[in-house]
MMTF fields as JSON, N, C-alpha, C and O atoms, coordinates in Angstrom:
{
  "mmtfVersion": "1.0.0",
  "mmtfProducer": "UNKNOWN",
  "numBonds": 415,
  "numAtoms": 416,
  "numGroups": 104,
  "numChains": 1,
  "numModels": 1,
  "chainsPerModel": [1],
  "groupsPerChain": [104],
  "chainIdList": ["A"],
  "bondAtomList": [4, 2, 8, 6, 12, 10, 16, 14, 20, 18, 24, 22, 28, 26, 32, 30, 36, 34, 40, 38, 44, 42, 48, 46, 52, 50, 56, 54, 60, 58, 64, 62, 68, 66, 72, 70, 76, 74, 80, 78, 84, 82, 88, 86, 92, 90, 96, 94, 100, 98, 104, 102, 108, 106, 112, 110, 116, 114, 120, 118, 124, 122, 128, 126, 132, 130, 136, 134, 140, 138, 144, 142, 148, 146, 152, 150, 156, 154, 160, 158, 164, 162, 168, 166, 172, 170, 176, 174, 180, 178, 184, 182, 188, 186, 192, 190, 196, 194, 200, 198, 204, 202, 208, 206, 212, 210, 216, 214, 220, 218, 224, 222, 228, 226, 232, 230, 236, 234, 240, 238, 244, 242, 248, 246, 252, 250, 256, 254, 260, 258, 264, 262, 268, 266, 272, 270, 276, 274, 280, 278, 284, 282, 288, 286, 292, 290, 296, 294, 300, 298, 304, 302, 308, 306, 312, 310, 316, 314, 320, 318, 324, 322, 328, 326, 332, 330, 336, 334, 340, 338, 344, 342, 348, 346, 352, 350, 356, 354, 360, 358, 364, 362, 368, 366, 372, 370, 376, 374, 380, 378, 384, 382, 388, 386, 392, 390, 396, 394, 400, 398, 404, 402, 408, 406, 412, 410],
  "bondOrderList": [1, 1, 1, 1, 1, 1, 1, 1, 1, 1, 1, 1, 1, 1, 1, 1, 1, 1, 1, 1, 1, 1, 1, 1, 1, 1, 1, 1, 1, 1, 1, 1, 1, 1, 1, 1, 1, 1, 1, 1, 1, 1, 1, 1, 1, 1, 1, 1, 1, 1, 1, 1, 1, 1, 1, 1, 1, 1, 1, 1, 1, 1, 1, 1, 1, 1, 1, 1, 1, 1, 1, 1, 1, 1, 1, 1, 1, 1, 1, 1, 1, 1, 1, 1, 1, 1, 1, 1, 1, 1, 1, 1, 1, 1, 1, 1, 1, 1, 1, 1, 1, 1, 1],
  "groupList": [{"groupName": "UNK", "atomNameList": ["N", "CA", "C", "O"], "elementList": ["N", "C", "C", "O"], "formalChargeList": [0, 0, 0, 0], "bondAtomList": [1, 0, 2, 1, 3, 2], "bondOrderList": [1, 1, 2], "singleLetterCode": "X", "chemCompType": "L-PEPTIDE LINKING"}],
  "groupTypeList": [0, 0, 0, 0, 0, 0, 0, 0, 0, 0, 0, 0, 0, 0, 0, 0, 0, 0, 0, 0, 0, 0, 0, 0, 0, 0, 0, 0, 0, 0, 0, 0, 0, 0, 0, 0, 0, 0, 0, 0, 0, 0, 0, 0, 0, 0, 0, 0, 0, 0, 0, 0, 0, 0, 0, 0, 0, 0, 0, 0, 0, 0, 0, 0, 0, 0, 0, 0, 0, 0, 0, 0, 0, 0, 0, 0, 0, 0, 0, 0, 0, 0, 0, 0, 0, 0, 0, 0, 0, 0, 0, 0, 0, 0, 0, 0, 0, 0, 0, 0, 0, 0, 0, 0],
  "groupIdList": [1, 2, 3, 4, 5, 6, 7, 8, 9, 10, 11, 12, 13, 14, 15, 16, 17, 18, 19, 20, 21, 22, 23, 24, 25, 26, 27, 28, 29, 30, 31, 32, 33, 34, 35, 36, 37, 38, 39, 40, 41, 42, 43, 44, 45, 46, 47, 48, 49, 50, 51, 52, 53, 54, 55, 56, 57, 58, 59, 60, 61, 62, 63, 64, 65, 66, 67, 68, 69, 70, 71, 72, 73, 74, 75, 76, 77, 78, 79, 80, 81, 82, 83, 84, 85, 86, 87, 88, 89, 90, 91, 92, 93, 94, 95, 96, 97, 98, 99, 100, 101, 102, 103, 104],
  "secStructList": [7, 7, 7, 7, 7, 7, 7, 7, 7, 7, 3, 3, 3, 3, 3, 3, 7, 7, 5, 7, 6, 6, 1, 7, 5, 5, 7, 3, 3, 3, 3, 3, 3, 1, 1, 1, 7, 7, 1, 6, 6, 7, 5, 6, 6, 5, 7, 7, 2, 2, 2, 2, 2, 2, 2, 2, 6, 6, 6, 6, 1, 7, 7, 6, 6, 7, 7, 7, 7, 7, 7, 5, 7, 7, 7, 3, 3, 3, 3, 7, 6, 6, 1, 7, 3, 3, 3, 3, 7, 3, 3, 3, 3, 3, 2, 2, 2, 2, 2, 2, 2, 6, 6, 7],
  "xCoordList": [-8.394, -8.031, -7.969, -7.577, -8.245, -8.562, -7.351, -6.754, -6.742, -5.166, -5.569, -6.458, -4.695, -4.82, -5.138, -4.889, -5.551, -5.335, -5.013, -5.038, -4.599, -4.022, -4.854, -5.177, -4.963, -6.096, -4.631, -3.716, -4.459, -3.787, -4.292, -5.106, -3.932, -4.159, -3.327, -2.691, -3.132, -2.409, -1.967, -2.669, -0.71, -0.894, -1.037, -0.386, -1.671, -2.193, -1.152, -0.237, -1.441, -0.241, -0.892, -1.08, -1.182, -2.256, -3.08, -3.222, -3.757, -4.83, -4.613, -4.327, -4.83, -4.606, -6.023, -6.611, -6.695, -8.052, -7.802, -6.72, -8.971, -9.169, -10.176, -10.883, -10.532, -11.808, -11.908, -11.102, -12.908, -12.835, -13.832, -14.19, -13.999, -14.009, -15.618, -15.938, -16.366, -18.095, -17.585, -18.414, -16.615, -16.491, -16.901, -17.328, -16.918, -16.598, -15.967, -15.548, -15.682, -14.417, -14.186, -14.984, -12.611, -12.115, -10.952, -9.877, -11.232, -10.109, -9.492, -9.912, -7.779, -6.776, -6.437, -5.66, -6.86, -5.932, -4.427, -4.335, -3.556, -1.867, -2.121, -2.867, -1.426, -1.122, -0.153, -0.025, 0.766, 1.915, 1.493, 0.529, 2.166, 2.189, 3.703, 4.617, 4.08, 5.653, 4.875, 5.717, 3.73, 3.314, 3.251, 2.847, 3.544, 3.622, 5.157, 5.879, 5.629, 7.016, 7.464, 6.478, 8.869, 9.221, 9.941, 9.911, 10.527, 10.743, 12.214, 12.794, 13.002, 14.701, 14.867, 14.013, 16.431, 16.771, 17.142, 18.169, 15.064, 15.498, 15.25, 14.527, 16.291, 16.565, 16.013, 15.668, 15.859, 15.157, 15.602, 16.516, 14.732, 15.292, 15.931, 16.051, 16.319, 17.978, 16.683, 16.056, 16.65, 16.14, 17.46, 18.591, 17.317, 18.341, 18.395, 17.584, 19.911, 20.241, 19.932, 20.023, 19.531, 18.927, 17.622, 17.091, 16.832, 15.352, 15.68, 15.22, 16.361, 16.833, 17.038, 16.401, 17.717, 17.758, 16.46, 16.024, 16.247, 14.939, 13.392, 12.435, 13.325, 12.53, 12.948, 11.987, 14.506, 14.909, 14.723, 14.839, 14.556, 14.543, 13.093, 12.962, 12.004, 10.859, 10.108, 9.051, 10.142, 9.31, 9.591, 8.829, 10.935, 11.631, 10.914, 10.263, 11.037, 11.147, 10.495, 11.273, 9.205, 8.681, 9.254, 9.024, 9.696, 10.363, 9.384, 9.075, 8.962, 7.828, 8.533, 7.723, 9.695, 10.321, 10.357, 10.605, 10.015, 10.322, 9.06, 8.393, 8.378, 7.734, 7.15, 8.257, 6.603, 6.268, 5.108, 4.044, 5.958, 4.381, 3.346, 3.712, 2.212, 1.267, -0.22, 0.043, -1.43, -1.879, -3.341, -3.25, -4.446, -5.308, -6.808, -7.362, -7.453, -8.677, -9.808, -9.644, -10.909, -11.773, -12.621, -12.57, -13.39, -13.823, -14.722, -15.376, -15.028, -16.297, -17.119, -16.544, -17.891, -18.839, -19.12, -19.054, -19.431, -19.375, -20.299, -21.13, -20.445, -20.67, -19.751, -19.169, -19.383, -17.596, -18.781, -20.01, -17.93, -18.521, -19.648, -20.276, -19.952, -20.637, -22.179, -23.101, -22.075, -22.983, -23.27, -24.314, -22.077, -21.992, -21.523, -20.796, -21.573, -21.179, -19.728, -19.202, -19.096, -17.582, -16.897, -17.603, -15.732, -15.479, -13.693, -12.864, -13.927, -12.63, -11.584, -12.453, -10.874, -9.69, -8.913, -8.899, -8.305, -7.111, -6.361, -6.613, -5.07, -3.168, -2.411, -2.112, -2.142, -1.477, 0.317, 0.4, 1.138, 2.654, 3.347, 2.872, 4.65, 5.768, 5.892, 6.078, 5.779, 5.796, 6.427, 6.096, 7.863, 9.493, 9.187, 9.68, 8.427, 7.984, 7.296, 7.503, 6.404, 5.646, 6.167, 5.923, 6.81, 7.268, 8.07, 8.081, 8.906, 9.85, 8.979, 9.226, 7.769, 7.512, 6.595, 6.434, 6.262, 5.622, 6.958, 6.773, 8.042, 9.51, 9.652, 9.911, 9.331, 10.122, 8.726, 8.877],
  "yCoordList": [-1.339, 0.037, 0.228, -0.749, 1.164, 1.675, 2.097, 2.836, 1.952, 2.5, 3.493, 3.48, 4.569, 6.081, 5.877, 4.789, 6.677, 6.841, 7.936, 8.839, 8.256, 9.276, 9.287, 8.376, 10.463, 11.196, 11.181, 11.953, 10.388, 10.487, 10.992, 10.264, 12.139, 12.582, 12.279, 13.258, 11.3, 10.824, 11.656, 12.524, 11.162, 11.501, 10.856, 9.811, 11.078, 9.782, 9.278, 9.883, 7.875, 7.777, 6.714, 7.171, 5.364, 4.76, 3.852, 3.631, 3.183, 2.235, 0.957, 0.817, -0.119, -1.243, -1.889, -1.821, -2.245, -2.861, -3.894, -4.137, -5.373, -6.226, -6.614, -5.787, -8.171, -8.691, -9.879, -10.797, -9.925, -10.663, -12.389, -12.773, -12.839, -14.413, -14.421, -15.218, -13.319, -13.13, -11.997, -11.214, -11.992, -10.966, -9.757, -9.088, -9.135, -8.153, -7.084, -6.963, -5.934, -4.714, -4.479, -4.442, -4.153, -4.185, -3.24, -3.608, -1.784, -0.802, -0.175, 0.976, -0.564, -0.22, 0.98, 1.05, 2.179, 2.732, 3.186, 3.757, 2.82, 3.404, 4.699, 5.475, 5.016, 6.525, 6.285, 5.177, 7.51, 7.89, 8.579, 9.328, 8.452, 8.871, 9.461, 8.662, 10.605, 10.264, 9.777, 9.433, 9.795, 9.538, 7.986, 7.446, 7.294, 5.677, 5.503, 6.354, 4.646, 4.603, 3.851, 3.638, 3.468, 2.91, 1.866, 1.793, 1.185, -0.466, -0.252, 0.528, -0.75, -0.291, 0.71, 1.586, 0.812, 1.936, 2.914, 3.353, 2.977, 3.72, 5.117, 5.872, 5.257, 7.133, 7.482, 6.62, 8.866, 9.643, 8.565, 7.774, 8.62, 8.184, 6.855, 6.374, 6.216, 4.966, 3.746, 3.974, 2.991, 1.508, 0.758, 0.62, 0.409, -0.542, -1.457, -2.066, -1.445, -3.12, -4.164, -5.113, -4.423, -5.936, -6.005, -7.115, -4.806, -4.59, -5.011, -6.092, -4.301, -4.327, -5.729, -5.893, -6.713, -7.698, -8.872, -9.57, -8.431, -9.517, -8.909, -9.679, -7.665, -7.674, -8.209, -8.469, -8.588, -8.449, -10.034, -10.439, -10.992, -11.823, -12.769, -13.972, -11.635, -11.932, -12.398, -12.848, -12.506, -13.17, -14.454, -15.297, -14.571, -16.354, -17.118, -18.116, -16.608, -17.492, -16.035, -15.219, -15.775, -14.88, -14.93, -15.883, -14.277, -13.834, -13.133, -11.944, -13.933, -13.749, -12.624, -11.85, -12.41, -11.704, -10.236, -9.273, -10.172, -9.211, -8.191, -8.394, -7.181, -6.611, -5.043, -4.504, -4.386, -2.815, -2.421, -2.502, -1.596, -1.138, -0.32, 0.633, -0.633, 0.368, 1.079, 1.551, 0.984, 1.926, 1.169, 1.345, 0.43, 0.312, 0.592, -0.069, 1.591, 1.898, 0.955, -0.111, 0.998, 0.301, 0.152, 1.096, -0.914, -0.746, -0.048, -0.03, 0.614, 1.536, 1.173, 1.415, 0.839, -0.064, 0.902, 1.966, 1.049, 2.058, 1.842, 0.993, 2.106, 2.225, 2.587, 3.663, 1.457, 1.822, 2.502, 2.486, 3.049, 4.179, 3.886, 4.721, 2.444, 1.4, 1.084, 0.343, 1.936, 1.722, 0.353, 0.188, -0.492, -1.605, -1.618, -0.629, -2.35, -2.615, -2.33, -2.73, -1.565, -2.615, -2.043, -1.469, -2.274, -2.132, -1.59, -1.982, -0.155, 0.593, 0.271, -0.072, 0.249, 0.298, 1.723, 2.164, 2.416, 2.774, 2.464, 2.356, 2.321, 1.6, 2.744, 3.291, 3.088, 3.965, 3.283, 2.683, 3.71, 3.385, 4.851, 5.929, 4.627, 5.803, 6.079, 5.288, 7.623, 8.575, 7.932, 7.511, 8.084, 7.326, 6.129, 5.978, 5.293, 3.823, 3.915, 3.474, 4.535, 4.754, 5.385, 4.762, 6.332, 7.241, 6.387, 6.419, 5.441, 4.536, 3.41, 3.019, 3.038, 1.985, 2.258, 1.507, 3.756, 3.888, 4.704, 5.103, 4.79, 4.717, 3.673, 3.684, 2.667, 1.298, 0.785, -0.201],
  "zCoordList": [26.986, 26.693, 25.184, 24.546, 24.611, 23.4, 22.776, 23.559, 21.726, 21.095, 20.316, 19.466, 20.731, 20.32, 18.712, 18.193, 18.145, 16.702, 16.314, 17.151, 14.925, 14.381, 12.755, 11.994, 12.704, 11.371, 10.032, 10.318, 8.736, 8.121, 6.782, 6.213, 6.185, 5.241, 4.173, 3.784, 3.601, 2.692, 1.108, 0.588, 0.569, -0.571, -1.76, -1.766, -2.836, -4.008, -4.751, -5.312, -4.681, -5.399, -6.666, -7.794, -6.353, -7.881, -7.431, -6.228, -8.435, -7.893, -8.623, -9.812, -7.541, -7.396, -8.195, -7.116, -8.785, -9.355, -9.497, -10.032, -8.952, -9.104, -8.503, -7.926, -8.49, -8.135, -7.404, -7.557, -6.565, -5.7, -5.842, -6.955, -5.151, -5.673, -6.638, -7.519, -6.129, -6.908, -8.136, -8.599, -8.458, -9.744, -9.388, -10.329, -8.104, -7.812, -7.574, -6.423, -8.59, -7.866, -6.958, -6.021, -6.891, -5.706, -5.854, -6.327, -5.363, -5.534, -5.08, -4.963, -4.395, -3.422, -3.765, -4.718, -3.17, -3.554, -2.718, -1.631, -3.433, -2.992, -2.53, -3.129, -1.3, -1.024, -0.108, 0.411, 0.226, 1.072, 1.923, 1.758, 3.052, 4.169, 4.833, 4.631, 5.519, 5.702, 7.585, 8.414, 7.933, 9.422, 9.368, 10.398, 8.462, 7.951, 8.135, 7.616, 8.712, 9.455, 7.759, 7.054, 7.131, 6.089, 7.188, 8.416, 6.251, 6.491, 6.922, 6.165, 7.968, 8.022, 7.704, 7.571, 7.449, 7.489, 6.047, 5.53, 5.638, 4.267, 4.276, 4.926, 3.109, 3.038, 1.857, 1.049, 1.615, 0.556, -0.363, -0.131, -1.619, -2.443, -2.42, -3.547, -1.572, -1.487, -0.629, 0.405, -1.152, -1.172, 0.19, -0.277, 1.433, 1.853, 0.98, 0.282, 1.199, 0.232, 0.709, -0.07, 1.887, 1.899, 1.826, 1.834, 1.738, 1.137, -0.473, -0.841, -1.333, -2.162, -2.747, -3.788, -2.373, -2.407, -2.851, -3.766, -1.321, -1.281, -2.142, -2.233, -2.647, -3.574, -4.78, -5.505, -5.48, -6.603, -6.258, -7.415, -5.635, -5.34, -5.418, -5.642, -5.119, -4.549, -5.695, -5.252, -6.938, -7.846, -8.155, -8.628, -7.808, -7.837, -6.917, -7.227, -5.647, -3.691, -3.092, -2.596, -3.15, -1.845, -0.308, 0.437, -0.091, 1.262, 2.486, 2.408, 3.538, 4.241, 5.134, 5.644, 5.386, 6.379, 5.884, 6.61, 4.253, 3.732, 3.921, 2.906, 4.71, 5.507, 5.301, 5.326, 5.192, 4.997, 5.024, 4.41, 6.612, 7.967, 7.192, 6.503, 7.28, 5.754, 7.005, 8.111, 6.529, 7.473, 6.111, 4.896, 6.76, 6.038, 6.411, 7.29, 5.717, 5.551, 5.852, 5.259, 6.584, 6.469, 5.171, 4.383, 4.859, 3.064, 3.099, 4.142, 2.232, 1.744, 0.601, -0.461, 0.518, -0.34, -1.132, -0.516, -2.316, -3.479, -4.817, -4.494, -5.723, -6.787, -7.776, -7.645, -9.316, -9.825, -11.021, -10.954, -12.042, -13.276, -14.046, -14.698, -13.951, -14.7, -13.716, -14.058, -12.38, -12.065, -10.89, -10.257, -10.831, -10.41, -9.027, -8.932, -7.677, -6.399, -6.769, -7.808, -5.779, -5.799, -4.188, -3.361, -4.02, -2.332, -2.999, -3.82, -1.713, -2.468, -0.891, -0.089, -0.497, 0.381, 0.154, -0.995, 1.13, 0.974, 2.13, 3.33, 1.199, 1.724, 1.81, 0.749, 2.553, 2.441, 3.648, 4.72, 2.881, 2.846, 3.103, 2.747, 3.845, 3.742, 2.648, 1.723, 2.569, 1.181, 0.009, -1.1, 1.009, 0.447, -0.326, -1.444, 0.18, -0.46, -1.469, -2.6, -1.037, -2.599, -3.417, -4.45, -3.699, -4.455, -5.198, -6.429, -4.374, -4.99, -5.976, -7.117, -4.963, -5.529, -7.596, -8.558, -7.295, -8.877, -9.893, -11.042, -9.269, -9.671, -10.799, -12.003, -9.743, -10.398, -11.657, -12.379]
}
């Protein structure tokens, strides 16, 4: 059986650039969603504190438990300004998350 899908019109939020193992571009772009569920129990604005935590944590000891449901694009093979191959993604995250995350 086939799982329903849903049409998400995201909103922009930034782009992720980098390259992949042939020196190829590679460009995520961030967007929000509020149809993208957020992680526990976060509110406008307010980070849970044990989200909170374990990001303030996460550059010491990565925390595998630490989690955020996102919504990803199939790649689209492209051409970047230069004329060159590159493969774009979009991520799209709860509004709330992102908003927070180009906050910080």
């Amino acid at each position: 059986a086939r799982k329903a899908t849903h049409e998400i019109v995201p909103e922009a939020g930034f782009v992720v650039k980098c390259l992949d193992d042939n020196g190829r571009k590679i460009f995520i772009n961030m967007c929000g969603s509020d149809k993208v569920a957020a992680p526990g129990s976060w509110e406008e604005g307010k980070i849970p504190d044990n989200i909170a935590e374990k990001l303030d944590k996460a550059h010491i000891a990565p925390d595998e438990s630490l989690r955020f449901p996102l919504s990803l694009s199939d790649a689209v093979y492209d051409l970047d300004k230069a004329g060159k191959p590159c493969t774009t993604f979009d991520c799209i995250f709860n509004l709330e998350v992102l908003k927070q995350a180009m906050a910080e």
